[in-house]
N, C-alpha and C positions, 0 to 999 in steps of 0.2 A: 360468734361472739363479736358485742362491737371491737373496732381497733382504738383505742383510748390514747395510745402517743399523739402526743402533744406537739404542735410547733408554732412560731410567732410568721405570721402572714402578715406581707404588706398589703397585697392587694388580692383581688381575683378577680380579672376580667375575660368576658367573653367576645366572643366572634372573632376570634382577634387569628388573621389572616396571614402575619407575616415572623411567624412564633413556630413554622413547622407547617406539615404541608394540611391541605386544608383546610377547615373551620375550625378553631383552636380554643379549649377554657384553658388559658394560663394564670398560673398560680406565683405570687413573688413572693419569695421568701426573705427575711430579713437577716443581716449576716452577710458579712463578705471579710475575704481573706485580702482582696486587693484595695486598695486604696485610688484605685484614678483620677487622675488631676480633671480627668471631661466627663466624670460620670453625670448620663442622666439622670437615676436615679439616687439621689444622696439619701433619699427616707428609707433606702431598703441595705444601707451601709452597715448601721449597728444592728446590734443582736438583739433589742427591746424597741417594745412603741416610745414613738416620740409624738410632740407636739407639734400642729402644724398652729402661725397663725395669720387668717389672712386678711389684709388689712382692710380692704375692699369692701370688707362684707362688716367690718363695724361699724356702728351708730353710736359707740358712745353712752351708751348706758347705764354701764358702771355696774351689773353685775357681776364680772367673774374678778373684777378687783373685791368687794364686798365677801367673794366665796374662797378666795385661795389663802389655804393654812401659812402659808410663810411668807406673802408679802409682794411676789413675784409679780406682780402684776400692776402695769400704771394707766394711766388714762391717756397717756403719752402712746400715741398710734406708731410714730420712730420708734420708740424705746417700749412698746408693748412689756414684753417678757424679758424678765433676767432670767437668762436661760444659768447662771451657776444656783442662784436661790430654787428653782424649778424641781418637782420630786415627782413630776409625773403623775400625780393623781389623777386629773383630769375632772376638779372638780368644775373647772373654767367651759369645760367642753359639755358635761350638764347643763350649767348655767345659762350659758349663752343661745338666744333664742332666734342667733340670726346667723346661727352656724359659721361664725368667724375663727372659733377653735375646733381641730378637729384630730381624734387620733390615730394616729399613722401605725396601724401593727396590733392584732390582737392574738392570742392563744387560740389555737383550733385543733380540734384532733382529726385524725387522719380518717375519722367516719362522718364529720362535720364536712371537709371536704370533699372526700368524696362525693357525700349527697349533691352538694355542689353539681359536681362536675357531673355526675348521673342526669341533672337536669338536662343538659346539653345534648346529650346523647343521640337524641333527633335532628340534628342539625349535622355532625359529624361525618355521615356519610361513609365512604368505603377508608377516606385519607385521612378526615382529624380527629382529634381526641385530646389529651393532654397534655400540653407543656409545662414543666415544671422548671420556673427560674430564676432570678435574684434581683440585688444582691447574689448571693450564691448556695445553690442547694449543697453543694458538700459539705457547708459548714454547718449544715443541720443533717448530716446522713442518715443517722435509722426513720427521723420521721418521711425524708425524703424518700428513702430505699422502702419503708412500709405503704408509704402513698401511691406508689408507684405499682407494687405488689398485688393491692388491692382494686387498684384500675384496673391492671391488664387481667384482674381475674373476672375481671367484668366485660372481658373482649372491647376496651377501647385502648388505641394506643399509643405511646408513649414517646416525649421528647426530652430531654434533658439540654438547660439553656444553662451554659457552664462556663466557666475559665480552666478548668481543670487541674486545678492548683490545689492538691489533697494526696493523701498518699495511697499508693493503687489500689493496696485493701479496702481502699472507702471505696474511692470509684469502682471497682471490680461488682461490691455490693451492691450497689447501684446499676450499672450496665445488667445486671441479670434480670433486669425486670423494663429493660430501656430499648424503644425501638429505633430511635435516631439519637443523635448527639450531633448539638450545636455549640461545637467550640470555638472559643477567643482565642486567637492568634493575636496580640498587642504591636510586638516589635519581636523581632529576632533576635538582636543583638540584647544580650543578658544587660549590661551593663543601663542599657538605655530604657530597659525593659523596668528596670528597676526604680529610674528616675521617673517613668509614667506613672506606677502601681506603685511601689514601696514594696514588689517583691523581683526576685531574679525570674529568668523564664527557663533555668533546666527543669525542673520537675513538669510544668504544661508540658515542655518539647518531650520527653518520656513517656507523660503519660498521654499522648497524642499516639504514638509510636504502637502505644498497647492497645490504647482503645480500636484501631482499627479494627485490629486483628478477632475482637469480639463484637462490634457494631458499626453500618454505617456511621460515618462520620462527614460532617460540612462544614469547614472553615468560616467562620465570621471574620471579616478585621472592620475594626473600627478606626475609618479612616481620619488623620487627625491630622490637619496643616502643620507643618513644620515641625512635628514630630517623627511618625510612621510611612510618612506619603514620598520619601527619596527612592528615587528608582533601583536604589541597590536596596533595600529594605524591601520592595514591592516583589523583586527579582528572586530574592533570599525566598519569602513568604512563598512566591509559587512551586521555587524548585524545593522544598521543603514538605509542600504537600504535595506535589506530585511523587517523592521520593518513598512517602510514606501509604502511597496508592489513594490517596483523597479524591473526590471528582470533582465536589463542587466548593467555589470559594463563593462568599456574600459580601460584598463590599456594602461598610453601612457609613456612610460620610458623615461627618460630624454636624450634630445638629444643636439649637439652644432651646429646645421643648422644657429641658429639666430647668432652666432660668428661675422658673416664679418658686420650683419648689424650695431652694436656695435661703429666696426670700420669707418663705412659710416656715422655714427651718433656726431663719436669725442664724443665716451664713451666708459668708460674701462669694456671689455669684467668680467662676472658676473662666467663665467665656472670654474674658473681654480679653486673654492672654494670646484669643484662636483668631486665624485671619475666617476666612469664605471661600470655599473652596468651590472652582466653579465646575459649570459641568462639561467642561473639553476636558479639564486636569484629573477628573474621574471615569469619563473614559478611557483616557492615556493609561489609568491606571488598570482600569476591566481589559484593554486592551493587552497588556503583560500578560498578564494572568492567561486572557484568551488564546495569546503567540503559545505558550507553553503548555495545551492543550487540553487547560482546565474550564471547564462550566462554571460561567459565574454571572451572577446578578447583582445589583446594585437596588439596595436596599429588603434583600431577601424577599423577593416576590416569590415564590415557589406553586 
């Protein structure tokens, strides 16, 4: 029988090499439980499609002002979108014939997908197959946990690119269908943890704790100037996953790729708060990690 659960995807891209080990079709899902001040990706935050729009690509036409029911829309390339009048129809992204509006997130069921990912399959080899990541998959669990189900009943297999921040009955249902897990390590210290994300980090550090014990697991941290990057935070992060028998850590240094989507979103870019971090002070940092006996790469090359 097909599988008909339903879930809002941001994207789906293929070949995508640094998502888990091998040749990878990763899946983002929209939804997240954290809030980060550096997120890359800000389109895969809410739980619904949003509007992108980009300015670059308008002429001036003047049809998705002529098409939109409530007015949202100016001639005014600054002030495009009032994003409060905005309902999301998306009659603008119709309209527009020079693809300036575009929407970010649609409905797909978990056989839509897969077909997807079945394409790939020739490519994949003995090591890739699917990563499934965010925004954040917990916060879409059964579609995530049935996507997952029905891949590995297809002998391909399975990543989960997570924060881990759900209560372990989710992740649990999840992990029984998961061959790696790729977790977010932010900061250790709860308090500071909380000032990144908008949430504390007991529940990740517990459910890190469990997860081993049922799956491979590989630290991510997302290294962040002047936030995460002090050598007692670096020091914490290794003897933390060493303690919990982890091997590998992926140091992934903060980058401004998400910048234009910001701008495609009608929200003020988050970067200009970050210094640049160079590449002696990310060493210094793979270096820790490496004194304490853990494998680790910079920028998850696997």
């Amino acid at each position: 029988m097909p599988n008909r659960v339903k879930g809002i995807i941001a994207d789906i891209k293929k070949f995508e090499t640094h998502d888990g080990p091998g040749i990878r079709t990763t899946v983002f899902l929209k939804g997240c439980y954290l809030n980060c001040r550096w997120c890359a990706n800000p389109e895969t935050k809410e739980p619904y499609p949003q509007l992108y729009f980009i300015p670059r690509r308008c002429t001036g036409c003047g049809r998705c002002v002529k098409v939109c029911p409530e007015n949202a829309l100016t001639m005014d390339l600054k002030n495009k979108v009032d994003r409060k009048k905005c309902i999301m129809c998306f009659k603008c992204v119709e309209a527009c014939v020079n693809f300036a509006f575009k929407q970010v997130g649609r409905e797909m069921t978990v056989e839509e997908v897969v077909t997807e990912v079945e394409k790939d399959k020739p490519f994949y080899g003995a090591d890739g197959g699917l990563t499934v990541s965010g925004g954040e998959p917990l916060c879409q669990p059964e579609f995530t946990r049935q996507l997952m189900k029905e891949v590995k009943e297809r002998n391909i297999s399975t990543v989960l690119d997570t924060s881990g921040y759900a209560s372990w009955e989710v992740v649990e249902s999840i992990l029984e269908y998961t061959d790696l897990v790729l977790l977010d390590i932010k900061h250790m210290d709860p308090v500071k943890h909380k000032e990144g994300t908008g949430v504390a980090n007991q529940l990740i550090l517990q459910n890190a704790r469990l997860m081993v014990k049922k799956r491979p697991v590989r630290i991510s941290l997302p290294l962040i100037p002047g936030y995460n990057d002090s050598k007692d935070n670096i020091e914490k992060t290794a003897d933390f996953a060493r303690s919990i028998g982890v091997e590998w850590v992926d140091i992934m240094p903060l980058h401004k790729f998400g910048q234009s989507k910001y701008e495609f979103l009608g929200l003020e870019s988050p970067y200009e708060q970050y210094g640049q971090l160079s590449a002696e002070e990310v060493i210094y940092v793979r270096d820790i990690f490496r004194s304490r006996g853990l494998k680790t790469t910079i920028g998850r090359m696997m």
